[in-house]
C-alpha positions in Angstrom: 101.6 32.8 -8.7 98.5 34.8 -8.3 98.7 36.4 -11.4 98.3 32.3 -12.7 95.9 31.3 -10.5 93.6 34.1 -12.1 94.4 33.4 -15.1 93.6 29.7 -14.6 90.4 31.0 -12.9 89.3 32.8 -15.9 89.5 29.5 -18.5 87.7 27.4 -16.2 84.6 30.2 -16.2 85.1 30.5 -20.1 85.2 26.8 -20.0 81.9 26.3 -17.8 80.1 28.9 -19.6 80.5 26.4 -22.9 80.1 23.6 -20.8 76.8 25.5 -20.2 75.6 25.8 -23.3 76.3 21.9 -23.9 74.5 21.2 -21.1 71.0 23.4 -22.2 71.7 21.6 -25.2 71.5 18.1 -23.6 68.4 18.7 -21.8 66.4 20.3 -24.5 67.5 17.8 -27.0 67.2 14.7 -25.5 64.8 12.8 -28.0 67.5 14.2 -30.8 70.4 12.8 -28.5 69.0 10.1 -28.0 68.4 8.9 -31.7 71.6 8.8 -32.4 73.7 7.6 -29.3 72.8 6.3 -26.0 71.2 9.1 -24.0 71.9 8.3 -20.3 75.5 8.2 -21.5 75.8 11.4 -22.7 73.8 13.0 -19.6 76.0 11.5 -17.4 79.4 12.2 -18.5 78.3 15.8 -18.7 77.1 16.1 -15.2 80.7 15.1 -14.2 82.2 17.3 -16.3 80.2 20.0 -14.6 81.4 18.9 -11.4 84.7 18.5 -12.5 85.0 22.4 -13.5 82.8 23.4 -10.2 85.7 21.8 -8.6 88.0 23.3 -10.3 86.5 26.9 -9.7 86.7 26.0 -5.6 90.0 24.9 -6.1 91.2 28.2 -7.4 89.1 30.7 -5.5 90.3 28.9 -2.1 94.5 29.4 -3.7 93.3 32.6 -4.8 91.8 33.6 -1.3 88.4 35.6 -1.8 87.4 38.3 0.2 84.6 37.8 2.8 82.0 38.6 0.6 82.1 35.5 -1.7 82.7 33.2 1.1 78.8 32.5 0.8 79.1 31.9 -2.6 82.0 29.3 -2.3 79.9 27.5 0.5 77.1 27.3 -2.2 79.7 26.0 -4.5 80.6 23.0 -1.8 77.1 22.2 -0.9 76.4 22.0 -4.8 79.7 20.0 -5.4 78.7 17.4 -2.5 74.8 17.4 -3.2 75.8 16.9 -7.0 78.6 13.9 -6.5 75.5 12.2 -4.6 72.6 12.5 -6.8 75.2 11.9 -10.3 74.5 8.5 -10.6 70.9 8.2 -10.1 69.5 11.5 -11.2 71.9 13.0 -13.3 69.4 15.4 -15.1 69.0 17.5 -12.3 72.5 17.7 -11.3 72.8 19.1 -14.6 69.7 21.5 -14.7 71.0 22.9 -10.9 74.8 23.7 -12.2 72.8 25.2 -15.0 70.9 27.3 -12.9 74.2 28.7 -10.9 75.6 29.6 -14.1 72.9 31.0 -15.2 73.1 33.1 -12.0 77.1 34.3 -12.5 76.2 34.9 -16.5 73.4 37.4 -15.0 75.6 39.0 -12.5 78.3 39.2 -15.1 76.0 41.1 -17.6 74.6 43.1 -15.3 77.3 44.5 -12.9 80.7 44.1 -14.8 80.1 43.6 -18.2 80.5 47.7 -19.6 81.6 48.5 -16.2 78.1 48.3 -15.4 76.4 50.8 -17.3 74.0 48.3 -18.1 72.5 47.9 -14.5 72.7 51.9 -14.1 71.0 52.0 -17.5 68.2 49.8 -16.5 67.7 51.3 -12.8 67.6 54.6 -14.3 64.9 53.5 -16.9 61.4 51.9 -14.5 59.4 51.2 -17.8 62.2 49.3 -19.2 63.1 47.8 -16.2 59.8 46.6 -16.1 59.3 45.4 -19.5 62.6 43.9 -19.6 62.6 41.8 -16.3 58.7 40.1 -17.5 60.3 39.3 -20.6 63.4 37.4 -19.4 61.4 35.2 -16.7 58.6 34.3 -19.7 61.4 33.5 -22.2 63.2 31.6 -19.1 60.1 30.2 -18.6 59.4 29.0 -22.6 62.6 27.4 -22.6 61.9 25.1 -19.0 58.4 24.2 -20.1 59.5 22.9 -24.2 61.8 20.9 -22.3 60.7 16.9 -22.4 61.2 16.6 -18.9 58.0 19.2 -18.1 55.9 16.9 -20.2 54.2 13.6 -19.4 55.3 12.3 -22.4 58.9 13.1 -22.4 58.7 15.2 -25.2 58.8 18.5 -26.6 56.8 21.0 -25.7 55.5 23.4 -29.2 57.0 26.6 -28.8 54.1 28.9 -29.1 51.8 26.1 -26.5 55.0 26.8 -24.3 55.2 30.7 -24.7 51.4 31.2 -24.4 51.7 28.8 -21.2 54.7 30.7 -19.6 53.2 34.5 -20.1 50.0 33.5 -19.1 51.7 32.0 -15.7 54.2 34.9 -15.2 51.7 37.4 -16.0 49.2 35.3 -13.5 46.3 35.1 -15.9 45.3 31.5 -16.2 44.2 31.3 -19.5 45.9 27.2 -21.1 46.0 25.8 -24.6 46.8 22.4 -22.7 45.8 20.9 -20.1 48.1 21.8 -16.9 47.0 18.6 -15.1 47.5 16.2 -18.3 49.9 18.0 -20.2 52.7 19.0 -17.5 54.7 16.7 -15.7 55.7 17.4 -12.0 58.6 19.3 -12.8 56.5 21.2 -15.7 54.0 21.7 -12.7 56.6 23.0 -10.5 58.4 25.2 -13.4 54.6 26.6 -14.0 53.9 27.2 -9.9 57.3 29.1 -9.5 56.4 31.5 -12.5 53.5 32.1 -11.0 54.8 33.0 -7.5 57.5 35.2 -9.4 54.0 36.9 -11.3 52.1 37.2 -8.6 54.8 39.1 -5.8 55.8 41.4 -8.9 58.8 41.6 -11.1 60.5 44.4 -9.1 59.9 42.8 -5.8 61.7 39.5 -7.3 63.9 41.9 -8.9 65.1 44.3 -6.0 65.6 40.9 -3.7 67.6 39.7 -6.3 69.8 42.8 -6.3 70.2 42.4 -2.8 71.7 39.2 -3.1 73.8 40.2 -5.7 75.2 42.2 -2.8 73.8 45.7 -4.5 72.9 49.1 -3.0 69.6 50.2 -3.4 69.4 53.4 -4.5 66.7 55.7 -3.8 65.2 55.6 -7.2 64.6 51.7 -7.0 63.4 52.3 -3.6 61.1 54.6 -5.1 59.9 52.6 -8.2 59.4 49.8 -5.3 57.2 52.1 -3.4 55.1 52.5 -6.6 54.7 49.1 -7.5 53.4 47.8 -4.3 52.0 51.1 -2.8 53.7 50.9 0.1 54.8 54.2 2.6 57.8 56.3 2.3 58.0 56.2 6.2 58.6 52.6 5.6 62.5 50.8 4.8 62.7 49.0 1.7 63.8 46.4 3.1 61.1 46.3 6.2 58.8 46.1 2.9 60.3 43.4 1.4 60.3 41.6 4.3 56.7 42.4 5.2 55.6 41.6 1.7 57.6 37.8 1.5 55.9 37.0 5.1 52.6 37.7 4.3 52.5 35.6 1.3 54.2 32.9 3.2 51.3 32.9 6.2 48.7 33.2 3.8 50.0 30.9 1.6 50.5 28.3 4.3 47.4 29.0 5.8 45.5 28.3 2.5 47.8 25.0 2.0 46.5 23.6 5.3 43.0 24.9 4.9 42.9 23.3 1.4 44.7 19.8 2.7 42.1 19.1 4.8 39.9 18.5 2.0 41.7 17.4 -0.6 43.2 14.7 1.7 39.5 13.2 1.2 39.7 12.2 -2.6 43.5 12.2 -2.7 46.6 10.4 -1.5 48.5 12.7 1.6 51.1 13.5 -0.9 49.3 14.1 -3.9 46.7 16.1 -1.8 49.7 18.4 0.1 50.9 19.1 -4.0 47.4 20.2 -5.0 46.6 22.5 -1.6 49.7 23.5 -2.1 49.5 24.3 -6.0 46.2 26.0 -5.5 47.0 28.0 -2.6 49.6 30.0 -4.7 47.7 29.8 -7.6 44.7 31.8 -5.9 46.7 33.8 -3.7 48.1 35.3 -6.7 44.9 35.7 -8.5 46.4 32.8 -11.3 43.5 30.7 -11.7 46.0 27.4 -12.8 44.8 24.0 -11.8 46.2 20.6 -12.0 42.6 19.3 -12.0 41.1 18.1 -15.5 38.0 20.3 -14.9 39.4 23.3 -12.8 36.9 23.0 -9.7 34.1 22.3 -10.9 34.0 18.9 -9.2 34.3 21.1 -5.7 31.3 23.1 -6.1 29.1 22.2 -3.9 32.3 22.1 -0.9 31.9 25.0 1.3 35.4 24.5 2.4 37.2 24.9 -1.5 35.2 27.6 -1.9 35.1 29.7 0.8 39.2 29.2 1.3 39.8 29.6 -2.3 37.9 32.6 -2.4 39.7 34.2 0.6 43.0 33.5 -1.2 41.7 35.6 -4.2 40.2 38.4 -2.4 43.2 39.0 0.0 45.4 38.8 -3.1 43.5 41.2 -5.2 43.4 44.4 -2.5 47.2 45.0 -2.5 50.3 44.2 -0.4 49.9 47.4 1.2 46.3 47.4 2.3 46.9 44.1 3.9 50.0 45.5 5.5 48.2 48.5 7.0 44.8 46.6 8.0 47.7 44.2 10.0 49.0 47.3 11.8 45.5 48.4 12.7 44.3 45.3 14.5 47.8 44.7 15.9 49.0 48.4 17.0 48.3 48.9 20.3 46.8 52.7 19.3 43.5 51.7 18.7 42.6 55.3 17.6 45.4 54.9 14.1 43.2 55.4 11.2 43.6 53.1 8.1 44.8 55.5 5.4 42.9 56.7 2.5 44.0 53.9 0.1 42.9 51.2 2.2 39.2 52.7 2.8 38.5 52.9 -1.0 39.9 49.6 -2.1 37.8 48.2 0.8 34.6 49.5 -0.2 34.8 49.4 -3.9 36.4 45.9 -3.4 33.0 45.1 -1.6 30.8 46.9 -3.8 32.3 45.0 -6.8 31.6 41.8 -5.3 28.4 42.2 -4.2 27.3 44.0 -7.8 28.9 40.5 -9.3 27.1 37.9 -6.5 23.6 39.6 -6.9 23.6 39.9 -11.5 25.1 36.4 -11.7 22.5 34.8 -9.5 19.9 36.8 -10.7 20.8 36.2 -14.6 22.3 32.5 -14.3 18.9 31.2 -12.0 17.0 29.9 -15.1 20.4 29.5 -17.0 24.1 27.7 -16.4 22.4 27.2 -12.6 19.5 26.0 -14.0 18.1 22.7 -11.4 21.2 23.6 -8.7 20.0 24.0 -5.0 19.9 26.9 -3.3 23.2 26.0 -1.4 24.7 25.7 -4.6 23.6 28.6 -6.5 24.9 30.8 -3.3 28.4 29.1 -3.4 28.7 29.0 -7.7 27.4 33.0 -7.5 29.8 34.0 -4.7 32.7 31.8 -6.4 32.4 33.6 -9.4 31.7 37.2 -8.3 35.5 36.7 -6.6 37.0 34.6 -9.2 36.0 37.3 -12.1 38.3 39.9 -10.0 41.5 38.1 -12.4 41.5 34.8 -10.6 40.5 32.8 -13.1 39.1 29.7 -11.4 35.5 28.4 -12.3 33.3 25.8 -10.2 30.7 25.6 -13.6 31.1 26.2 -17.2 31.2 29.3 -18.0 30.6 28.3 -22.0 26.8 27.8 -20.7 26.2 31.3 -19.1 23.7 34.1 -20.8 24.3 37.7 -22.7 23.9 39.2 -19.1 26.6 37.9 -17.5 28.8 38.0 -20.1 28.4 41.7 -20.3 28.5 42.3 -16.3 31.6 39.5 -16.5 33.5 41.8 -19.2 33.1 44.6 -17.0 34.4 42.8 -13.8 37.6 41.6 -15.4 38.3 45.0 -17.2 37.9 46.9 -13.2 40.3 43.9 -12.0 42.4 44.0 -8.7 43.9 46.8 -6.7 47.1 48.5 -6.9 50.4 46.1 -5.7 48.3 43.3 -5.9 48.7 40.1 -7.7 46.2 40.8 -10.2 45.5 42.3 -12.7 42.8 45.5 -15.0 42.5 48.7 -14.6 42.5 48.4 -10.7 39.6 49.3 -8.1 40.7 53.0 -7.4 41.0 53.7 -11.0 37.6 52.8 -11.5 36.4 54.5 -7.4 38.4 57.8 -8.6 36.4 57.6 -11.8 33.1 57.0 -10.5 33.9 59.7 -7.8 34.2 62.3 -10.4 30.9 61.4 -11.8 29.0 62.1 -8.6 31.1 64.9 -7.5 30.0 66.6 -11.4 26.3 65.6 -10.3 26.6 67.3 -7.1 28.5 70.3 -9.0 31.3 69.8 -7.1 34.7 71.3 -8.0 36.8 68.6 -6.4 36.6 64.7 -6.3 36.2 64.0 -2.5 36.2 60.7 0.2 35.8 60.0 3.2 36.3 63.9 4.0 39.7 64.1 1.8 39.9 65.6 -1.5 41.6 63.3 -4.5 44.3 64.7 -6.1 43.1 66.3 -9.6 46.7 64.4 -10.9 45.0 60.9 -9.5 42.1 61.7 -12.1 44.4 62.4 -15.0 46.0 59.0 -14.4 43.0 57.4 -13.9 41.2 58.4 -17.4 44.6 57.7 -18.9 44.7 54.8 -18.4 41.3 53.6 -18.7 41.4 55.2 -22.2 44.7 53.3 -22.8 43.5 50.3 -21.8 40.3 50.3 -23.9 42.4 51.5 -27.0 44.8 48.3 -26.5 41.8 45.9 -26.5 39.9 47.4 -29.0 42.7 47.2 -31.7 43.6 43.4 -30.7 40.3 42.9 -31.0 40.0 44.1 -34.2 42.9 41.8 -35.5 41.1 38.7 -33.5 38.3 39.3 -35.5 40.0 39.4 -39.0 42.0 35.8 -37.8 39.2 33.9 -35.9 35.8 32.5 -36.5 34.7 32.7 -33.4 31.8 35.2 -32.4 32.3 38.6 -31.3 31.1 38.1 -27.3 33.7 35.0 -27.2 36.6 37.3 -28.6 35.7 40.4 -26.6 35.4 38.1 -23.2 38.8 36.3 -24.5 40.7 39.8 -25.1 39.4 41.6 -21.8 40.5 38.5 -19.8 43.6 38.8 -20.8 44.3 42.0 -20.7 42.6 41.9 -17.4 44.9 38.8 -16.5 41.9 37.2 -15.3 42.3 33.5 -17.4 38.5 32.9 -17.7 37.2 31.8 -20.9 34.3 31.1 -23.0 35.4 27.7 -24.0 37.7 29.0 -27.1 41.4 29.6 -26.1 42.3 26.0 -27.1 40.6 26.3 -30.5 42.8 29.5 -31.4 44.7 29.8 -34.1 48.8 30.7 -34.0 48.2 34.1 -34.9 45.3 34.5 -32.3 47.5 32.9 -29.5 50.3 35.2 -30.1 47.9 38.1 -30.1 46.4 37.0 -26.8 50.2 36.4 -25.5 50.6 39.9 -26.1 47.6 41.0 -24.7 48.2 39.2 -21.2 52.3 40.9 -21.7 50.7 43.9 -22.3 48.0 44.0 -19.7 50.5 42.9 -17.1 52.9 45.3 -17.2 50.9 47.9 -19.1 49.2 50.0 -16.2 52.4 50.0 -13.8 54.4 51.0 -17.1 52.4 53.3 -17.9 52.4 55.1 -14.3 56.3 54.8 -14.1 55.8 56.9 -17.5 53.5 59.6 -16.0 55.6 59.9 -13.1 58.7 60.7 -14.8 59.0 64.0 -15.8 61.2 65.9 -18.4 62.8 69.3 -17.8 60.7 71.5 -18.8 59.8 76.1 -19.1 58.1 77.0 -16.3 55.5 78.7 -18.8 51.9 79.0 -17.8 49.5 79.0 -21.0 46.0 80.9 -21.2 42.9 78.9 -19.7 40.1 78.5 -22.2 37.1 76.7 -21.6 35.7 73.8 -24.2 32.2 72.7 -25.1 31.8 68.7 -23.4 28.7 66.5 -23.9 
């Protein structure tokens, strides 16, 4: 009887893994179905049959009698079942699109953890870089496919593939940078499929990714625990999961915090729901250094509102110093050891963090005074030169148009974006101690020192090696998709070079030309933000894994520099 019950268990998942595909087919092809045969028809009769195999599959696991573990998973199953016989009549779309999601789920944990007797998941644990690469690339593609759907668009229609693709990575990879307009473009649910990429972006891949294991019901092993450690430079001294659960609550309170901040004054120009959407949409959006906006004109219209711009700003500057710095400058105020130090990592993002935005306040209103701020008050030219200081660290938001602004701050901008965030951040460049540890170097070889030091602690000579690497790296990648921008687009070189560091930098400012690109040039930027995303991290996954190798010590010589 068992034996049956199994095997009756089995056809209905082969069954609802067709029904599946059906089902993707139905909501991606609606103006296609709907040519040819009546449309509401055909959604609804496959909702049911959905709920008729989800049925099925309770039926059998309760006969079969799972062990305690799924019992969560069959509860789901009921609350999906009774949730989905409600809503079949009236919104029958979404009853389909959430069965498609659970399957979606089992098809993942299937691949993943049984399929090859799970070499696969070992395979990809084993393999950071890959990981890495790997886990971007399924939430972008997951991504393309939600927003071409014709529900995501105002107009009920398909969305192009390469609009939908350059939209998706330049969410998941937080950047910012839109071919169309997110406000006129996207739909609600487009809007929503476009704010949950970003929160996925902004928290990391392996955050989202190492949760997800958990509730797989996976061990963490110590090399995910380490590869975790990496990504949001946390302390070894600290659980995983303590981490995790540190990292999901501070975005939630900041998040929140910004939400109601922001309400306040959107509720002035907006209805309360409409307004609690948008605070909403740009808390997370700035929190995670994104720079997306539902708005026509970004926030431009809010640049002479202290509030916008002082709580967006906030949001961008606690975003961009790191998980872990905010983690340890909590357990300083709150600790009741007053004398606990902040740790190394948290002084030098702090300062450079402050340097960098002071450097950015004081060129931009020097060079924009006569220029793009030509005529503004002083109020205004404080709040547009502050807003864009912060907003150059890879937010991406603008309160004026950056098309109008001089040579001068184009250069100091390009320079901004390429320095970028901090480490286990949300954003994005070549991070604030790469370019500290850099510029330490330099005065420590003026003051012919042997050793880069800080705040009475030497820097590891390994930290240096990194640091160059990847600053080399990094202007290598540009350079040569620059070069390839250039031979594809007519556009001049400033407007290219600030296009390519921004989105390598994920940073999503532009000069006025991403919607003017050609195919080849969006798929080159695409890359670029792919690349500049996951590049760095991948790249210091790659350093920090190490061959076996002869313990053979070479001869030192000396070579002529400079």
């Amino acid at each position: 009887m068992v034996n049956l019950i199994r095997k009756t268990l089995r056809q209905v998942e082969i069954a609802a893994y067709l029904l599946a595909i059906w089902s993707f087919l139905v909501l991606f092809l609606e103006p296609i179905i709907g040519f040819y045969t009546n449309y509401a028809r055909v959604e609804f009769f496959t909702a049911l049959a959905n709920l008729v195999l989800l049925l099925l599959t309770i039926l059998n696991r309760v006969l079969l009698g799972e062990s305690k573990e799924r019992h969560r998973i069959l509860l789901f199953d009921v609350a999906m079942l009774i949730l989905g016989s409600i809503f079949l009549v009236s919104q029958a779309k979404f009853v389909i699109f959430s069965l498609l999601i659970r399957q979606t789920y089992f098809i993942l944990q299937y691949i993943l953890f049984r399929a090859f007797e799970g070499k696969l998941y070992r395979w990809l644990t084993g393999n950071p870089p890959v990981t890495l690469m790997l886990s971007f690339l399924l939430v972008i593609i997951f991504g393309t496919i939600l927003l071409m759907l014709p529900v995501s668009s105002k107009l009920n229609t398909v969305t192009p593939f390469m609009d939908a693709l350059f939209t998706a990575t330049s969410a998941t990879c937080v950047t910012g940078l839109v071919v169309v307009d997110t406000g006129t473009h996207f739909s609600f649910f487009g809007q929503m499929v476009l704010l949950m990429l970003i929160q996925i972006g902004g928290l990391g891949i392996m955050t989202i990714s190492t949760v997800f294991a958990i509730i797989l019901g996976q061990r963490i092993n110590l090399k995910l625990e380490n590869i975790m450690y990496q990504v949001v430079g946390g302390s070894y001294a600290v659980n995983v999961f303590q981490l995790l659960k540190s990292i999901v609550l501070v975005t939630l309170v900041i998040e929140s915090v910004g939400t109601l901040l922001l309400f306040a004054r959107f509720a002035q120009d907006f209805q309360p729901m409409e307004a609690l959407f948008l605070s909403l949409f740009h808390a997370v959006s700035a929190f995670c250094n994104a720079g997306f906006s539902p708005l026509g004109n970004n926030l431009v219209s809010y640049v002479d509102s202290l509030a916008v711009n002082l709580v967006i700003t906030a949001l961008i500057i606690a975003g961009g110093l790191g998980f872990s710095v905010i983690i340890d400058l909590q357990h300083h105020a709150l600790k009741k050891d007053r004398a606990r130090k902040l740790n190394l990592h948290t002084k030098i993002v702090l300062v450079t963090t402050a340097f960098l935005l002071v450097l950015g306040f004081t060129v931009f209103y020097l060079a924009e005074y006569n220029g793009a701020m030509r005529g503004f008050s002083i109020h205004r030219r404080i709040l547009s030169s502050w807003f864009q200081s912060v907003t150059l660290r890879t937010a991406g938001f603008n309160t004026i148009d950056l098309s109008q602004i001089g040579k001068a701050s184009v250069l100091i901008s390009i320079v901004l974006m390429f320095i970028g965030a901090s480490p286990g951040s949300t954003g994005g460049g070549i991070k604030t101690t790469s370019f500290a540890v850099l510029t330490l170097s330099v005065i420590s070889l003026l003051k012919g020192k042997r050793h880069i030091s800080v705040f009475k602690r030497r820097i590891h000579e390994y930290n240096f090696r990194e640091a160059t690497g990847l600053i080399m790296l990094s202007i290598t990648i540009i350079l040569v998709v620059l070069f390839f921008l250039m031979l594809v687009e007519p556009h001049a070189f400033d407007k290219l070079l600030f296009e390519a560091v921004s989105a390598f930098g994920t940073v999503g400012l532009t000069l006025g030309i991403t919607p003017q690109l050609t195919v080849i040039g969006k798929l080159l930027i695409t890359i670029l933000m792919y690349v500049g995303r996951i590049g760095p991290l991948t790249m210091i996954y790659a350093f920090s894994t190490r061959a076996k190798q002869i313990n053979i010590n070479y001869a030192e010589e000396k070579i002529p520099i400079g």
